[in-house]
C-alpha positions in Angstrom: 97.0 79.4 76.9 97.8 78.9 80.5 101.2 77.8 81.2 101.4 76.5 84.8 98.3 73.5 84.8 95.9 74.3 87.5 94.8 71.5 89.6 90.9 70.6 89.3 90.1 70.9 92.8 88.1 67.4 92.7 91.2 65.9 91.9 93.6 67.7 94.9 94.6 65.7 97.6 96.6 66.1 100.6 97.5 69.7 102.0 96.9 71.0 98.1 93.0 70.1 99.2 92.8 71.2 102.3 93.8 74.7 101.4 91.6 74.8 98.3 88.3 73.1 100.1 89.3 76.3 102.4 89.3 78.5 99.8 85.6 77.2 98.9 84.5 77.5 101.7 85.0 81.0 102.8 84.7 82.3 98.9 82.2 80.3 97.8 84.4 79.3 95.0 88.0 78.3 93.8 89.4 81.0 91.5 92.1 79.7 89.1 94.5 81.4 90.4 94.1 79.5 94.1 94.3 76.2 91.8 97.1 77.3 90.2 98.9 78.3 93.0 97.9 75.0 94.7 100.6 73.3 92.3 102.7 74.2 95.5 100.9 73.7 98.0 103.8 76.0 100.2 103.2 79.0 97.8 99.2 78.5 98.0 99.4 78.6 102.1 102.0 81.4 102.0 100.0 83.6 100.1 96.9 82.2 101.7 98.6 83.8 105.6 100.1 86.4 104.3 96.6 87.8 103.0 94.9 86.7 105.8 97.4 88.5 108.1 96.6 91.6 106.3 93.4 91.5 106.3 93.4 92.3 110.4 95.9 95.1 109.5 94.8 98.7 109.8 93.8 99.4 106.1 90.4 98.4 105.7 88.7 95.8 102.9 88.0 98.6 100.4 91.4 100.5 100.3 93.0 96.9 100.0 91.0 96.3 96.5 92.2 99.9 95.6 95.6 99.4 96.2 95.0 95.9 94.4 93.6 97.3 91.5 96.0 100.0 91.1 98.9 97.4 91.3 97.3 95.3 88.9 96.7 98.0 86.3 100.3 98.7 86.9 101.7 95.6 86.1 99.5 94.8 83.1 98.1 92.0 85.1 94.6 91.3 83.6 93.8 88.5 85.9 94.1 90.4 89.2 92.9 93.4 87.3 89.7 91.4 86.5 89.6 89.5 89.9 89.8 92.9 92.0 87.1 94.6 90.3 84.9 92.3 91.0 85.5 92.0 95.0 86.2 95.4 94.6 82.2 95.6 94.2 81.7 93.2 96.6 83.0 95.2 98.9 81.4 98.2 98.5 83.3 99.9 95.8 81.5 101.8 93.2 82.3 101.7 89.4 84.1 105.2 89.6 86.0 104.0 92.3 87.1 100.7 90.6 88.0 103.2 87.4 89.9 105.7 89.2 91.6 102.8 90.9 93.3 102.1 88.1 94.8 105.1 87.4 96.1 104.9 91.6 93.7 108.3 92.4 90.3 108.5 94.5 88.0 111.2 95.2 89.4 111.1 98.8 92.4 113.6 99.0 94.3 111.0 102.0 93.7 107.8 99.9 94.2 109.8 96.4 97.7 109.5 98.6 98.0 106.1 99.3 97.2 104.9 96.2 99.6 107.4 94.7 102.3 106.4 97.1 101.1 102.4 95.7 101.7 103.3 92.3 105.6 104.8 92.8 106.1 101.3 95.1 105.5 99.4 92.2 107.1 101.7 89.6 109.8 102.6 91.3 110.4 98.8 92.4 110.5 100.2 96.3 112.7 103.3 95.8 110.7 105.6 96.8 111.7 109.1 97.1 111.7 111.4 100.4 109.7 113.5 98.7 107.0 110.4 97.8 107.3 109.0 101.5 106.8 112.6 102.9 103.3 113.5 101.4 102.1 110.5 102.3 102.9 111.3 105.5 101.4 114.6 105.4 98.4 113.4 103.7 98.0 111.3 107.1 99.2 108.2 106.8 101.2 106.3 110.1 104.2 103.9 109.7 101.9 100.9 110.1 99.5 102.5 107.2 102.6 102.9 105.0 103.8 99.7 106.3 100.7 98.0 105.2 100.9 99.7 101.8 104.5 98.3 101.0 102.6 94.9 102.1 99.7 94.8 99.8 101.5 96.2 97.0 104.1 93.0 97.6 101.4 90.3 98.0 99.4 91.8 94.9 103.6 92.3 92.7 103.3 88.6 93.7 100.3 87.6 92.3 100.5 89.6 89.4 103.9 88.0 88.6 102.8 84.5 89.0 99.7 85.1 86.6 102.1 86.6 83.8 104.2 83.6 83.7 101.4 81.0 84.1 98.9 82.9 81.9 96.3 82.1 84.2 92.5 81.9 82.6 90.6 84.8 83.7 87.8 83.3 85.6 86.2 86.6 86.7 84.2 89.7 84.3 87.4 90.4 82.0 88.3 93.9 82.6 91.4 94.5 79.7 94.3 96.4 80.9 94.3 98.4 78.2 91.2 100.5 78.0 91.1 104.3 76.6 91.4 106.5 79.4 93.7 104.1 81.5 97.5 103.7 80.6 99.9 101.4 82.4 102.4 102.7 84.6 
């Protein structure tokens, strides 16, 4: 049962509304999580920035969903896990790709890398070693690419947290965490 009520969008008012009739309007819909979040309206527009901000970064739409996907499988997080599959596909993702997400590889030696060097963020809560930061770097991969991998895996940690203690609904094609073949980190 969700813990943290989400507000029914025909019922927000004041900035809560605005940011979830913007939500609408470039999705199409209002996830549960962006209702949720709208509870405070400061942590909806902060998240809101943040992921627009990153999405003018350097990593394109598709590596984004990888590295969100592999974070969510990560963290257990069946919400985002669900949600990023499905705009994983939207944005051009095939099902092997989504799969292989999980387990932070790709068919693609450099971002087989990144999503590697995405997984040991989150496990190894930032402390990366020199060795992990240095075959990224020789798979490729610039400061602002790394840099922009530390920032999606924090935006997606975030979200990921916030659903475990709210218990957000799924609103998205469940996709369980726990599926044979794909283990946590």
């Amino acid at each position: 049962m969700q813990r943290i009520t989400a507000i029914n969008h025909a019922d927000a008012t004041g900035k809560a509304k605005q940011l979830l009739d913007g939500v609408q309007a470039k999705l199409g819909i209002t996830p549960n999580l962006m209702k949720t979040l709208a509870t405070s309206p400061s942590a909806l527009e902060g998240y809101l920035h943040f992921g627009a901000a990153l999405a003018t970064g350097v990593l394109n739409a598709k590596f984004r969903e990888q590295i969100a996907i592999a974070v969510a499988q990560a963290n257990s997080c069946e919400y985002c896990l669900s949600a990023h599959s499905a705009i994983g596909g939207m944005v051009g993702l095939t099902p092997e790709e989504i799969a292989a997400s999980r387990d932070a590889h790709a068919a693609d030696a450099r971002r087989d890398a990144g999503l590697r060097f995405a997984q040991a963020i989150v496990v190894q809560r930032g402390e990366v070693s020199d060795a992990a930061l240095a075959s990224v770097r020789q798979a490729g991969y610039t400061d602002a690419e790394i840099t922009e991998v530390v920032a999606n895996v924090a935006i997606n940690i975030f979200t990921n947290y916030f659903n475990h203690v709210a218990r957000t609904e799924v609103d998205f094609p469940l996709v369980p965490v726990a599926m044979a073949g794909h283990q946590s980190a």
